[in-house]
BALOBA-1460 file (C-alpha; in Angstrom, 3 decimals):
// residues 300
<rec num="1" residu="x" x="0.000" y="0.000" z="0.000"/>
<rec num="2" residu="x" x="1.291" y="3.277" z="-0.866"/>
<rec num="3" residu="x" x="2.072" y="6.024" z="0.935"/>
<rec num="4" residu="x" x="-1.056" y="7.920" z="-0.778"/>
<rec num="5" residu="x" x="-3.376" y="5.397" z="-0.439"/>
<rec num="6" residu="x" x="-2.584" y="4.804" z="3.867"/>
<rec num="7" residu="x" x="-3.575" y="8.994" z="3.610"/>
<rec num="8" residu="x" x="-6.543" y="8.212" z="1.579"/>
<rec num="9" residu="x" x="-7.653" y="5.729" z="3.699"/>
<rec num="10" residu="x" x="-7.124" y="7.475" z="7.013"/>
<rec num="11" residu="x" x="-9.185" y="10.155" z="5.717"/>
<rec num="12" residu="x" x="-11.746" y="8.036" z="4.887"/>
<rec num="13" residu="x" x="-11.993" y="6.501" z="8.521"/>
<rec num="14" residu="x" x="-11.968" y="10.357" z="9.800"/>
<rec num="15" residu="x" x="-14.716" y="11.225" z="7.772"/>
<rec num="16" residu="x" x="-16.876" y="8.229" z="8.555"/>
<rec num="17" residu="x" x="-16.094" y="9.078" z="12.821"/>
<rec num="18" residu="x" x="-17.000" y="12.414" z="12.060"/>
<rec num="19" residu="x" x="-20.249" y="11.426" z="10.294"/>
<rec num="20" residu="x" x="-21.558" y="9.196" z="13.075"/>
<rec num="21" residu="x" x="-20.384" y="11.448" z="15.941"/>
<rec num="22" residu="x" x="-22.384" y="14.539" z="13.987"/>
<rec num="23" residu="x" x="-25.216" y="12.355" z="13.833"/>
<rec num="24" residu="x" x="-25.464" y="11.014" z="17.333"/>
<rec num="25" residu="x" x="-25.364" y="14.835" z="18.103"/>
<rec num="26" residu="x" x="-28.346" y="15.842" z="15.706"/>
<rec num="27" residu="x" x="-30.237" y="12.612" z="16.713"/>
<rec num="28" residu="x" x="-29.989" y="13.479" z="20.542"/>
<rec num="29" residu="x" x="-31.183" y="16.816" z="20.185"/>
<rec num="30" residu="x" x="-33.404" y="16.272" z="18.131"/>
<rec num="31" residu="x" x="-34.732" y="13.198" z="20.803"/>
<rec num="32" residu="x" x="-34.435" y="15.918" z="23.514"/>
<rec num="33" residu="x" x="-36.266" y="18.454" z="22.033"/>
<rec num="34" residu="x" x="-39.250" y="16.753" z="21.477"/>
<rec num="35" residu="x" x="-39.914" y="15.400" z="25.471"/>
<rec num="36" residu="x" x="-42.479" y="16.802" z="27.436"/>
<rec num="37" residu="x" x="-43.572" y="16.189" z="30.865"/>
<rec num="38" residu="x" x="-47.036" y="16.363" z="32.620"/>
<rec num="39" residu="x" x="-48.704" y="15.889" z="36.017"/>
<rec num="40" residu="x" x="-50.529" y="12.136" z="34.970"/>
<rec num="41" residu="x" x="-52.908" y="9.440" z="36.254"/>
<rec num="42" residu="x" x="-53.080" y="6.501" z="34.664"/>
<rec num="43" residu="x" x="-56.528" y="4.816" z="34.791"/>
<rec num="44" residu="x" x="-57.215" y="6.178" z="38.441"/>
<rec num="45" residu="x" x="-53.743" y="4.511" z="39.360"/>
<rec num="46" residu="x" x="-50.018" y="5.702" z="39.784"/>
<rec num="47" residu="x" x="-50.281" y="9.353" z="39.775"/>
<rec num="48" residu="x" x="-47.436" y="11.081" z="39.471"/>
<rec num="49" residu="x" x="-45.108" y="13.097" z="37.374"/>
<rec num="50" residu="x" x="-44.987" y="11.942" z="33.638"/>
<rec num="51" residu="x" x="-42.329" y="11.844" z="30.598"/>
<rec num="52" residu="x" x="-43.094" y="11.730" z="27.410"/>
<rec num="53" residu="x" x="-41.084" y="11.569" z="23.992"/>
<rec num="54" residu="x" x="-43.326" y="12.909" z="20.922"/>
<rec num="55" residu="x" x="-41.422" y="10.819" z="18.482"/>
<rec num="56" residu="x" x="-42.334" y="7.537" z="19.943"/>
<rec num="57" residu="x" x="-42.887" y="5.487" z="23.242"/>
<rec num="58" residu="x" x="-45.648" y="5.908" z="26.146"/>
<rec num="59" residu="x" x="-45.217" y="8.042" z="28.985"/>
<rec num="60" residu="x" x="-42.994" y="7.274" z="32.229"/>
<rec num="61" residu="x" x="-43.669" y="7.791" z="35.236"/>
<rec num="62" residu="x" x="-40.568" y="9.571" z="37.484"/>
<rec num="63" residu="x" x="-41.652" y="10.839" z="40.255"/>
<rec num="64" residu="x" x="-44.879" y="9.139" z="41.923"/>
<rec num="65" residu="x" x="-47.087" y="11.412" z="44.249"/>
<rec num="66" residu="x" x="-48.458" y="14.851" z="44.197"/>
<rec num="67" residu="x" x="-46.182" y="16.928" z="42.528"/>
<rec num="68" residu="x" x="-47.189" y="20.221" z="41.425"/>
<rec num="69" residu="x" x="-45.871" y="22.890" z="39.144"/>
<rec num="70" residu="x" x="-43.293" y="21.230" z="38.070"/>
<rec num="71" residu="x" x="-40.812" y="23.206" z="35.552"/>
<rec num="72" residu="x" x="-37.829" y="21.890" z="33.888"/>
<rec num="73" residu="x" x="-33.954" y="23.980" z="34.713"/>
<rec num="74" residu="x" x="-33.076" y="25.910" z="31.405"/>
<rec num="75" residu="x" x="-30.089" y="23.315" z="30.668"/>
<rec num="76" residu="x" x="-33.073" y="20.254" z="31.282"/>
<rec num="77" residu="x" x="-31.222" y="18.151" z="33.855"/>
<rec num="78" residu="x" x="-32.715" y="19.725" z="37.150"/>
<rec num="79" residu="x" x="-36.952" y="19.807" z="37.694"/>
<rec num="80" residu="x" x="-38.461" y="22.681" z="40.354"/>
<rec num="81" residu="x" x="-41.940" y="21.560" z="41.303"/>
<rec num="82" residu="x" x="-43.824" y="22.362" z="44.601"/>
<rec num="83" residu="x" x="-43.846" y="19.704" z="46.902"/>
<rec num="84" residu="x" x="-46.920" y="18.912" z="49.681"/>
<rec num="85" residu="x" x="-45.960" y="18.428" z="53.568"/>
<rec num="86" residu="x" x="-47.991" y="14.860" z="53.026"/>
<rec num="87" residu="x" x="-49.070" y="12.653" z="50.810"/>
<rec num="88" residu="x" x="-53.057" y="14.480" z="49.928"/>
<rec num="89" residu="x" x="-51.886" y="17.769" z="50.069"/>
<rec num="90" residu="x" x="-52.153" y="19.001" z="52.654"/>
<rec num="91" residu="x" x="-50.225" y="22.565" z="53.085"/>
<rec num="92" residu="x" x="-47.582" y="23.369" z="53.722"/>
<rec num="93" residu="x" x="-46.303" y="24.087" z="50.543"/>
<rec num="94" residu="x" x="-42.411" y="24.211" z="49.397"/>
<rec num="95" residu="x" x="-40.271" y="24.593" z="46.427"/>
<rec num="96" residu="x" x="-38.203" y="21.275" z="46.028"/>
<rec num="97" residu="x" x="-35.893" y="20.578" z="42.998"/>
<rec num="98" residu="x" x="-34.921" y="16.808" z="41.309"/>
<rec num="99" residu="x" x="-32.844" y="15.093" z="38.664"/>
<rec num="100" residu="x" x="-34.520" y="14.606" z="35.080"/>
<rec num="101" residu="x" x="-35.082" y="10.963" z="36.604"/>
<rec num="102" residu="x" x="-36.894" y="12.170" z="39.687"/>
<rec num="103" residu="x" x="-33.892" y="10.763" z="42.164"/>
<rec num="104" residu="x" x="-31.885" y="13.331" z="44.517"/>
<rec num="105" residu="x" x="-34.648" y="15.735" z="45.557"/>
<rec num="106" residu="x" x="-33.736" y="18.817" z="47.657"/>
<rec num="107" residu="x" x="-35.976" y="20.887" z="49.456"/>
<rec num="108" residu="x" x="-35.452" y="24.784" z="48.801"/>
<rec num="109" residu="x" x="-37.876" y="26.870" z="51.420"/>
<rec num="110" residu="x" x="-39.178" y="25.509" z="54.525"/>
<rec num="111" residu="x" x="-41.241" y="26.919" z="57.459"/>
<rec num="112" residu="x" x="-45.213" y="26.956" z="58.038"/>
<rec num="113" residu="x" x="-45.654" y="28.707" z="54.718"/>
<rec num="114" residu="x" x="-47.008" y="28.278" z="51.414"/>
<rec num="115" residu="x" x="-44.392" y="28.614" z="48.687"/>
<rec num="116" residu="x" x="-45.498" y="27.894" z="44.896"/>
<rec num="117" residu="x" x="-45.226" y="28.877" z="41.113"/>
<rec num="118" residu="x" x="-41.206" y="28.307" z="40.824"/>
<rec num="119" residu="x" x="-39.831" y="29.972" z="37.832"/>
<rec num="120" residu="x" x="-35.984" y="29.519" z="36.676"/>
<rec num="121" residu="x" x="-34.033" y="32.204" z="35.341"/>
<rec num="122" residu="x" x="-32.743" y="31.525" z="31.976"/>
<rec num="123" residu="x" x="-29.285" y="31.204" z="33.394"/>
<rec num="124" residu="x" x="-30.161" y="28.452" z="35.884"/>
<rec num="125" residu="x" x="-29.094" y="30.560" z="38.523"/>
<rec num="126" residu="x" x="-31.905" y="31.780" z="40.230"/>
<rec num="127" residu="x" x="-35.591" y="30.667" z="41.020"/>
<rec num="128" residu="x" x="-38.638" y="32.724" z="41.281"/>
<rec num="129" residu="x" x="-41.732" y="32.011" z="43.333"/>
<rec num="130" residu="x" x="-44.632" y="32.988" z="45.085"/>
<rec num="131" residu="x" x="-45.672" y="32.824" z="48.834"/>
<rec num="132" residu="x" x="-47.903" y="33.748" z="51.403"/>
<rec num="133" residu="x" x="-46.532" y="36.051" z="54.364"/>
<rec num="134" residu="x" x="-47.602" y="33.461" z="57.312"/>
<rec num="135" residu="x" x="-48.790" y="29.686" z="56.814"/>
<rec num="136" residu="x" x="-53.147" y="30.771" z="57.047"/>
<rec num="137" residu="x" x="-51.541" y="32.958" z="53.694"/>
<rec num="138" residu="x" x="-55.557" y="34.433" z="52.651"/>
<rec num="139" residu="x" x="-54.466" y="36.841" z="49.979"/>
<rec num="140" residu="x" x="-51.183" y="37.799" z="51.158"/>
<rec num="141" residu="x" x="-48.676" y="36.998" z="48.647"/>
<rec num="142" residu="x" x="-45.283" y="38.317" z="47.653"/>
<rec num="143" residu="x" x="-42.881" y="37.361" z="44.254"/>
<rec num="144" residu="x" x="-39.604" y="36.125" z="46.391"/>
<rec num="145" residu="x" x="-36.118" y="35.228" z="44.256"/>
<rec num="146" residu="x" x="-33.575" y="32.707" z="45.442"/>
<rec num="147" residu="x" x="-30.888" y="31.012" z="44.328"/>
<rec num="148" residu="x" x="-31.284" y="27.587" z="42.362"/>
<rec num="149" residu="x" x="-29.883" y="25.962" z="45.803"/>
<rec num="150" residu="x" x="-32.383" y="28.004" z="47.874"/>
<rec num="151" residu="x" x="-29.602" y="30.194" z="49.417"/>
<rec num="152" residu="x" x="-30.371" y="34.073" z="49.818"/>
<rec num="153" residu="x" x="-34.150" y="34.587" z="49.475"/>
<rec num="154" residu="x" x="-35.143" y="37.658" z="48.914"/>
<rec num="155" residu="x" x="-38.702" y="39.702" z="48.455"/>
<rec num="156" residu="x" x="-38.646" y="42.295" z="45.491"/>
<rec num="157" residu="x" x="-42.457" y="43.095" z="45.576"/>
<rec num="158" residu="x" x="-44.933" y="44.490" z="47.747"/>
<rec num="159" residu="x" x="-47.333" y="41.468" z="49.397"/>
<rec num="160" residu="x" x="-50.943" y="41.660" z="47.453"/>
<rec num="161" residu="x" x="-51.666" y="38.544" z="44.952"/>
<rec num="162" residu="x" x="-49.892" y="37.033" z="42.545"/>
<rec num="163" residu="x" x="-49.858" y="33.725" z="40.564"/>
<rec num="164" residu="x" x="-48.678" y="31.866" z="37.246"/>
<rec num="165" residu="x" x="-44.757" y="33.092" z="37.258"/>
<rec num="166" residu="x" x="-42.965" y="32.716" z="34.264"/>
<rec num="167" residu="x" x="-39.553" y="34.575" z="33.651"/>
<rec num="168" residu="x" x="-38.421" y="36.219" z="30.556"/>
<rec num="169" residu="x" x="-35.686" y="34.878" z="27.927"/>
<rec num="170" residu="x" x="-33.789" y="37.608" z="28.126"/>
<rec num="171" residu="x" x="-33.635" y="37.335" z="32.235"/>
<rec num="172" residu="x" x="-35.156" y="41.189" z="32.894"/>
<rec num="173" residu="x" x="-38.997" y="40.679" z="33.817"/>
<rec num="174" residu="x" x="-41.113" y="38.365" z="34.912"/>
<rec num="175" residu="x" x="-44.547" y="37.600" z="34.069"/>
<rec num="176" residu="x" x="-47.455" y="37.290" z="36.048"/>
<rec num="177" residu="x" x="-51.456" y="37.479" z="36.853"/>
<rec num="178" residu="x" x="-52.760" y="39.078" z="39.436"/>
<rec num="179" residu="x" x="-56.478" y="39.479" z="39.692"/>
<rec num="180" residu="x" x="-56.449" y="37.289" z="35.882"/>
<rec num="181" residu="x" x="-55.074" y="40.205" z="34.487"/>
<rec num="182" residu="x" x="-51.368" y="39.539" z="33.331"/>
<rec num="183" residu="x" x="-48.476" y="42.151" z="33.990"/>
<rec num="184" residu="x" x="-44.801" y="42.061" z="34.049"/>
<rec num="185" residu="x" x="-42.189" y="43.569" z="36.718"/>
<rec num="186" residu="x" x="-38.112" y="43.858" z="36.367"/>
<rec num="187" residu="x" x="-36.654" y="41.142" z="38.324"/>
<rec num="188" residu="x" x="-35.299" y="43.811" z="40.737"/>
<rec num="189" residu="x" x="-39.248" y="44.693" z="41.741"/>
<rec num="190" residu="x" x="-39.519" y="48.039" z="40.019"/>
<rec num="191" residu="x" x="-41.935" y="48.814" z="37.130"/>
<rec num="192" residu="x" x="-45.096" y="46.909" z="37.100"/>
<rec num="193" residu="x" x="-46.454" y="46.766" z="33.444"/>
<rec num="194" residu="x" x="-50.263" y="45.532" z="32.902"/>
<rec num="195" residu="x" x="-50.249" y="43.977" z="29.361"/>
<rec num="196" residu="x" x="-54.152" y="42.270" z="29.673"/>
<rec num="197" residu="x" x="-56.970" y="44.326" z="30.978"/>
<rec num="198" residu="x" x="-59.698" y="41.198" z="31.132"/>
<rec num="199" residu="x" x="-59.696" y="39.861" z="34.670"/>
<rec num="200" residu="x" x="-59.645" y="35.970" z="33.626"/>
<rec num="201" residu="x" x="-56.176" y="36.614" z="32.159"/>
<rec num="202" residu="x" x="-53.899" y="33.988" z="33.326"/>
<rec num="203" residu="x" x="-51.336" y="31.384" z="32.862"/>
<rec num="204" residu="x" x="-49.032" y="33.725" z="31.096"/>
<rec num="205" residu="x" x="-45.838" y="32.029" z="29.600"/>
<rec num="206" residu="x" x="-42.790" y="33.877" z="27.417"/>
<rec num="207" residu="x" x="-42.194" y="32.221" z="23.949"/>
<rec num="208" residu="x" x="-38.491" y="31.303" z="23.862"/>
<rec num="209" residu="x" x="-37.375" y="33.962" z="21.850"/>
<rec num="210" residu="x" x="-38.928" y="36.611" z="24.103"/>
<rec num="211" residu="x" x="-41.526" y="38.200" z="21.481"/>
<rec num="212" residu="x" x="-44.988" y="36.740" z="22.687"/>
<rec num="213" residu="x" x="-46.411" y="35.456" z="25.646"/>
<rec num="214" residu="x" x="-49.060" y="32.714" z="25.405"/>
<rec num="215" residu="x" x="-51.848" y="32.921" z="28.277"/>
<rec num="216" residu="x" x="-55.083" y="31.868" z="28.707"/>
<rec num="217" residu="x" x="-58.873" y="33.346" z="29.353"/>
<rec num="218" residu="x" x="-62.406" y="33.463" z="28.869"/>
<rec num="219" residu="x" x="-62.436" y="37.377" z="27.259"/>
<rec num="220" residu="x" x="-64.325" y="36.099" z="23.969"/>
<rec num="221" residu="x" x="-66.312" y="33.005" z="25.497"/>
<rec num="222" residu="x" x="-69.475" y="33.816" z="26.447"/>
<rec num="223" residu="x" x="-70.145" y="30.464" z="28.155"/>
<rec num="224" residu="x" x="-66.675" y="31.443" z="30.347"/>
<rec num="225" residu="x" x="-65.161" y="28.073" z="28.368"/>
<rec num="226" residu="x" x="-61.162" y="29.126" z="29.167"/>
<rec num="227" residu="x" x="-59.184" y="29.061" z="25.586"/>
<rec num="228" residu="x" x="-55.613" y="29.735" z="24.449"/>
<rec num="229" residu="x" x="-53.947" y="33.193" z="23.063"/>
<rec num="230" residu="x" x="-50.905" y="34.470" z="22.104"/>
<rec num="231" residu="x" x="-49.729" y="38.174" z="22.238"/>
<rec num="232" residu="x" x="-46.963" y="40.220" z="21.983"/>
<rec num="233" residu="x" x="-44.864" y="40.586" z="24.765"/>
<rec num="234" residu="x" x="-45.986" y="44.668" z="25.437"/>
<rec num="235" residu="x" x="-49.647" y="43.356" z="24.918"/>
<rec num="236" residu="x" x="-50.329" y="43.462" z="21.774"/>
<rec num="237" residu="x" x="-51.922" y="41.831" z="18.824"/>
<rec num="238" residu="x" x="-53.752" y="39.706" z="20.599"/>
<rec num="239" residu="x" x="-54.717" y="36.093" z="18.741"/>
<rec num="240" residu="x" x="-56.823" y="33.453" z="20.089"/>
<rec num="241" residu="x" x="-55.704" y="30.170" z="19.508"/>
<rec num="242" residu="x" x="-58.339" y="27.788" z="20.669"/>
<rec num="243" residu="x" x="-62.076" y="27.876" z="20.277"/>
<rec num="244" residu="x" x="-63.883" y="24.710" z="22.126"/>
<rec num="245" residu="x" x="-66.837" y="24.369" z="24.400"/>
<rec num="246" residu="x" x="-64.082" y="23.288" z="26.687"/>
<rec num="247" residu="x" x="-61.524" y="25.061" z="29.014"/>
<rec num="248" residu="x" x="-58.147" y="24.987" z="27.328"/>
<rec num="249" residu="x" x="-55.296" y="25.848" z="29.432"/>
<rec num="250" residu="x" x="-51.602" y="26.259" z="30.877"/>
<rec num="251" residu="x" x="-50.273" y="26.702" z="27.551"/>
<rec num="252" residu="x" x="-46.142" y="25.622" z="27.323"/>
<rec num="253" residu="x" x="-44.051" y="26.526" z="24.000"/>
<rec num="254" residu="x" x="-41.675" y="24.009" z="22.379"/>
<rec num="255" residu="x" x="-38.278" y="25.019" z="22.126"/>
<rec num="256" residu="x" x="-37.992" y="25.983" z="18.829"/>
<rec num="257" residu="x" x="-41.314" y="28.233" z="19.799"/>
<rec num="258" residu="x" x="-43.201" y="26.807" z="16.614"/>
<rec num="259" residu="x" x="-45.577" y="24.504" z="18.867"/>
<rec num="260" residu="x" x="-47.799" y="24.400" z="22.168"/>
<rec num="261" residu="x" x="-48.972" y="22.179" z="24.501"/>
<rec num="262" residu="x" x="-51.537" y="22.759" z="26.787"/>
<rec num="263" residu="x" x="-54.365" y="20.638" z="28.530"/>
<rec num="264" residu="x" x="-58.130" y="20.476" z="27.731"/>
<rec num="265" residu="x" x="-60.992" y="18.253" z="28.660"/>
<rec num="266" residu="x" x="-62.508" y="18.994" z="25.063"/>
<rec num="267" residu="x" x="-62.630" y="14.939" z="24.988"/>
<rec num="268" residu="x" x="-64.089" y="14.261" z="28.710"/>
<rec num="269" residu="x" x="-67.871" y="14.240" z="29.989"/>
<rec num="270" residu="x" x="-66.645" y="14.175" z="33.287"/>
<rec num="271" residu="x" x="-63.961" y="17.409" z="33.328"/>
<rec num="272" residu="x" x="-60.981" y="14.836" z="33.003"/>
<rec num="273" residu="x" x="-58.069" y="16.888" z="31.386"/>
<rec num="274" residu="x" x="-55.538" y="15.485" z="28.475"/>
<rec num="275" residu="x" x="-52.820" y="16.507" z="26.810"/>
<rec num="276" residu="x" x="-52.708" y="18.185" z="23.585"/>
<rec num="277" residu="x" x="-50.084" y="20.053" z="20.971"/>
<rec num="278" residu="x" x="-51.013" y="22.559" z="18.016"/>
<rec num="279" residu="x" x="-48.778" y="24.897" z="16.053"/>
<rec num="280" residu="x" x="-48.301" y="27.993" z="17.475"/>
<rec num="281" residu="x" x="-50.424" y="29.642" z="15.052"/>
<rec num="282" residu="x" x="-53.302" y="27.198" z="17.048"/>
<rec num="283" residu="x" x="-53.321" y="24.742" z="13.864"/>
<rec num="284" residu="x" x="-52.904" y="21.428" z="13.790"/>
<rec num="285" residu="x" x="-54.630" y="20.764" z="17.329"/>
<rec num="286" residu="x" x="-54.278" y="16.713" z="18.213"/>
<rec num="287" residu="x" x="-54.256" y="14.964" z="21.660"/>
<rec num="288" residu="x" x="-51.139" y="13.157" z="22.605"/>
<rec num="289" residu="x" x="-52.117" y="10.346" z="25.110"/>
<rec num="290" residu="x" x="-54.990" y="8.482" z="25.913"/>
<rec num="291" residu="x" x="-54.372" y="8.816" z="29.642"/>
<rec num="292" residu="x" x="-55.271" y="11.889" z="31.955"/>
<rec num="293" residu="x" x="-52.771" y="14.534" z="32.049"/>
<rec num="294" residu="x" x="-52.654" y="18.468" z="32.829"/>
<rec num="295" residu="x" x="-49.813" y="20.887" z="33.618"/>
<rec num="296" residu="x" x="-47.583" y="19.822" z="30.696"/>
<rec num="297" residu="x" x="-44.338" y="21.799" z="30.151"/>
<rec num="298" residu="x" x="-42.023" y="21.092" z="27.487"/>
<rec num="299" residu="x" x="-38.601" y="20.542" z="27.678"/>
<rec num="300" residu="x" x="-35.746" y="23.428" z="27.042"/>
């Protein structure tokens, strides 16, 4: 063998590595892109905390229990949720983090208190949340920040009442409802913005590229059924994406922002809620699973 032909042939093996390695790269992202999870109950049996992979396969269960509010860490390794003091839910309530797997869970805020809505910065740093100033709570809540291993909690607004956190791309504001109207506030506290004026405004989430915000109300039902919209992130151009004699809700973007899941009982006589996906133009509507499901969030 020449000379030539051992270079030829060396190249050849490089290019073939390179291929498969490329590959295995586009294939897992591609495979991780496309999980979702969702709060699940299979049959009346093993509720829990479910994973699911659009391209094929049934859900998983991977963490059993009530778990509530769960939202997946901007890198998708690490899971906030809000965890009960016992096992029917019985307050009160903290902010707890896991593995993607469910294993090594770590409670974040403790005391006689109800903590809930956790929200991750988009660095993974921090964690937003909402909760009560004693553990009775009635209406008085506060937005708190802490770090993602629950060090340094701190309050940056005034207590009144807030729910449905979701922080912005860009890591400046976060969104909220308060009343069902949605608004926005700097992460600092300062400058409240109200984007929504119709008091059942709620569920507000950023799309991943920081331009809309998908939410959810009644404003054009007149039978108060709750459907999906989409708006620009200062309010505007308002679009509703969902039109059922159903409540449609807790909208959750894919990461490429071109698709939405959200939960519905549009296929349940007896207000039992599945899990559905459009395109984020509300095309394309389809339910996922045939078992009960609500609170899906997709995965970054």
């Amino acid at each position: 063998m020449t000379r030539l032909q051992k270079q030829y042939r060396l190249l050849i093996s490089i290019m073939m590595i390179l291929i498969v390695v490329v590959g295995s790269i586009l294939f897992y992202r591609e495979w991780r892109s496309n999980q979702i999870f969702f709060r699940g109950d299979d049959h009346g049996e093993n509720p829990g905390l479910y994973r699911l992979n659009l391209l094929y396969g049934e859900p998983i269960i991977i963490a059993p229990g009530l778990i509530a509010q769960a939202r997946w860490s901007p890198d998708g390794n690490s899971i906030a949720f809000v965890a009960s003091a016992d096992e029917i839910g019985t307050p009160p309530y903290h902010i707890a983090v896991m593995n993607e797997n469910g294993e090594n869970i770590k409670q974040l805020t403790e005391g006689r208190v109800r903590h809930h809505s956790p929200t991750w910065s988009p660095d993974g740093k921090q964690i937003a949340f909402i909760s009560a100033r004693d553990y009775e709570g009635g209406g008085n809540l506060a937005i708190f920040v802490m770090n993602s291993d629950g060090s340094d909690q701190r309050q940056i607004t005034p207590y009144a009442y807030y729910s449905d956190l979701s922080w912005s791309p860009d890591g400046s504001r976060i969104a909220y409802s308060v009343f069902n109207a949605i608004f926005v506030v700097n992460t600092d506290g300062t400058h409240h913005q109200q984007l929504t004026d119709q008091w059942t405004d709620h569920f507000p989430v950023w799309s991943p590229n920081g331009e809309y915000i998908a939410f959810a109300s009644t404003r054009d039902d007149p039978n108060d059924y709750i459907d999906i919209y989409v708006m620009r992130s200062d309010g505007t151009d308002i679009r509703r994406l969902t039109n059922n004699p159903a409540h449609d809700r807790q909208p959750s973007w894919s990461p490429d922002g071109r698709e939405i899941i959200f939960e519905s009982n549009r296929d349940s006589e007896d207000w039992i809620y599945h899990i559905y996906i459009m395109n984020a133009d509300g095309t394309g509507q389809k339910r996922l699973v045939e078992m009960a499901g609500n609170a899906p969030v997709w995965r970054p």
